[in-house]
C-alpha positions as CSV (number, residue, x, y, z in Angstrom):
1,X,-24.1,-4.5,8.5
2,X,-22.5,-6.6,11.3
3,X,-21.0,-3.9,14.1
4,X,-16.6,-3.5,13.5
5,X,-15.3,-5.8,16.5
6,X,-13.6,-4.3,18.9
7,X,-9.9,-5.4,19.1
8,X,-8.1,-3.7,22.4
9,X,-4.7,-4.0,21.8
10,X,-2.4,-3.2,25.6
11,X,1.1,-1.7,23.9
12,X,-0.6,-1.3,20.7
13,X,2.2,1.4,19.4
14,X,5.1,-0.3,20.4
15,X,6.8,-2.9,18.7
16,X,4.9,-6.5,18.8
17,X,1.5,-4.5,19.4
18,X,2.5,-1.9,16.4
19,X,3.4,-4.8,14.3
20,X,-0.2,-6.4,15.3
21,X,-2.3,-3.4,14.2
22,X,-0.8,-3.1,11.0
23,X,-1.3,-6.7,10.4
24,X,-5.1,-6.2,11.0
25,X,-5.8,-2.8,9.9
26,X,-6.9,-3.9,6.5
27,X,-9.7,-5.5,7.9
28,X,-12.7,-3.1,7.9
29,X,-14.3,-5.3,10.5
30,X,-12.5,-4.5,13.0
31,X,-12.1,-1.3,15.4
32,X,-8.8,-1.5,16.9
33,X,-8.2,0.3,20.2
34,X,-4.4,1.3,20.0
35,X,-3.8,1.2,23.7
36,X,-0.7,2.0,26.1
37,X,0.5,4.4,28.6
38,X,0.1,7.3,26.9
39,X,-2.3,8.4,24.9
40,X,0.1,10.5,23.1
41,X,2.0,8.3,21.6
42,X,-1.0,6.3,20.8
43,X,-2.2,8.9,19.1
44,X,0.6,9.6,17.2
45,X,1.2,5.7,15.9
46,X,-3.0,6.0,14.8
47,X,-2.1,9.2,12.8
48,X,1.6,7.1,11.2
49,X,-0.7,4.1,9.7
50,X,-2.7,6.9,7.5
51,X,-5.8,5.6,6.1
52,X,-6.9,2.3,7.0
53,X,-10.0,-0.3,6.6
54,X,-10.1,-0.5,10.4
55,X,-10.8,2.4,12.7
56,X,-8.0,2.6,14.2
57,X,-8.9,4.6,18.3
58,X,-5.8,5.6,20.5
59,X,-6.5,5.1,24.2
60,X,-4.6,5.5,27.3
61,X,-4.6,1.9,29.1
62,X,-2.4,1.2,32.5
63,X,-2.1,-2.6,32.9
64,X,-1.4,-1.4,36.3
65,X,-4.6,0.7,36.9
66,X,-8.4,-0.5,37.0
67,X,-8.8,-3.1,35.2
68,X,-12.0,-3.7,35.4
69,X,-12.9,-0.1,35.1
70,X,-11.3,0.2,32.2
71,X,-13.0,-2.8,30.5
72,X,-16.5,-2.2,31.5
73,X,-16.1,1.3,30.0
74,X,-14.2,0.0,26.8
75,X,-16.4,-2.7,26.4
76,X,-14.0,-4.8,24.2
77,X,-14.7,-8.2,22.1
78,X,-10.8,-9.2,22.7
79,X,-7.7,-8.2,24.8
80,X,-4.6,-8.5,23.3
81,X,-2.0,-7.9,25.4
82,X,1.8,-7.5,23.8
83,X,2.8,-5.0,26.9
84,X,5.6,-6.6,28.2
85,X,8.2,-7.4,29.3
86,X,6.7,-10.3,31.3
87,X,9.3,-10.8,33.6
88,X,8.5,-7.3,34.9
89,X,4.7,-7.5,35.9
90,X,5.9,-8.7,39.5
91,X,3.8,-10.7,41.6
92,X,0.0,-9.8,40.4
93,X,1.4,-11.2,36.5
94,X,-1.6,-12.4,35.7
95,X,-4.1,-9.4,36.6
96,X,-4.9,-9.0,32.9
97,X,-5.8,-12.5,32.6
98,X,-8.2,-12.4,35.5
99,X,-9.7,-8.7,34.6
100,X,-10.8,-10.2,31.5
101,X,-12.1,-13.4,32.9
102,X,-14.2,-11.6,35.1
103,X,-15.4,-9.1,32.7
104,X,-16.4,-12.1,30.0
105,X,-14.0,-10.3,27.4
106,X,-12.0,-13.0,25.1
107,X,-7.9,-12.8,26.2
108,X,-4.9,-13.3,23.9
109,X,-1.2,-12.7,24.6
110,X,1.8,-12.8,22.6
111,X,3.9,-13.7,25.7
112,X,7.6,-14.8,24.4
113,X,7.8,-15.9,28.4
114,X,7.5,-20.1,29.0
115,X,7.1,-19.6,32.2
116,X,4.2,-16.9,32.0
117,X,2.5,-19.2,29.0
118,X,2.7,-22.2,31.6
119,X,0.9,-20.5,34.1
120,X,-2.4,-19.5,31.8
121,X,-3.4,-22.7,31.6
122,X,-5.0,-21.8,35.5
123,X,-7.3,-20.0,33.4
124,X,-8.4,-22.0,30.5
125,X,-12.4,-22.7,31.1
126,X,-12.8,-26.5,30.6
């Protein structure tokens, strides 16, 4: 059997990331790390969705801590990262992006922002 992949999902319990888990936790191939700023209330939207075909693991995640610490010891297939609001990450905005460049770990975003989307494309690997 084919290891679950791991799906990190940054604001996992809140309302786009919440409405992303439960889209995928049907999926038994898939471990999704329910991720935010506190583990708490990570915990707490993991123990909501009852029984699922994923593993569903709450984790506390800071977008503004390190990043690179954090993935190295997650060791994650994907980031997925419906945090927001964009227009609040401030001058580093992209530090996600780049963590996860530099790690090798796959990026997705469900950024509502056309400025932020416009600005990716720096990271796109032709």
């Amino acid at each position: 059997m084919t290891a679950a992949a791991k799906v990190l999902v940054i604001g996992g319990y809140g309302v786009f990331g919440g409405r992303l888990i439960q889209l995928l936790e049907d999926e038994p191939r898939l471990n999704l790390l329910v991720a935010g700023r506190s583990v708490d209330r990570a915990s707490a939207f993991v123990r909501s969705r009852g029984n699922t075909a994923a593993e569903l693991t709450p984790l506390a995640f800071d977008r503004n801590g390190d990043l690179a610490g954090y993935l190295a010891a997650i060791r994650p297939d994907i980031v997925v990262d419906a945090s927001g609001p964009f227009k609040t990450y401030g001058a580093d905005r992209y530090r996600v992006v780049q963590a996860c460049v530099t790690q090798r770990v796959n990026y997705l975003d469900l950024a509502d922002g056309s400025d932020f989307v416009a600005g990716i494309d720096a990271f796109v690997i032709h």
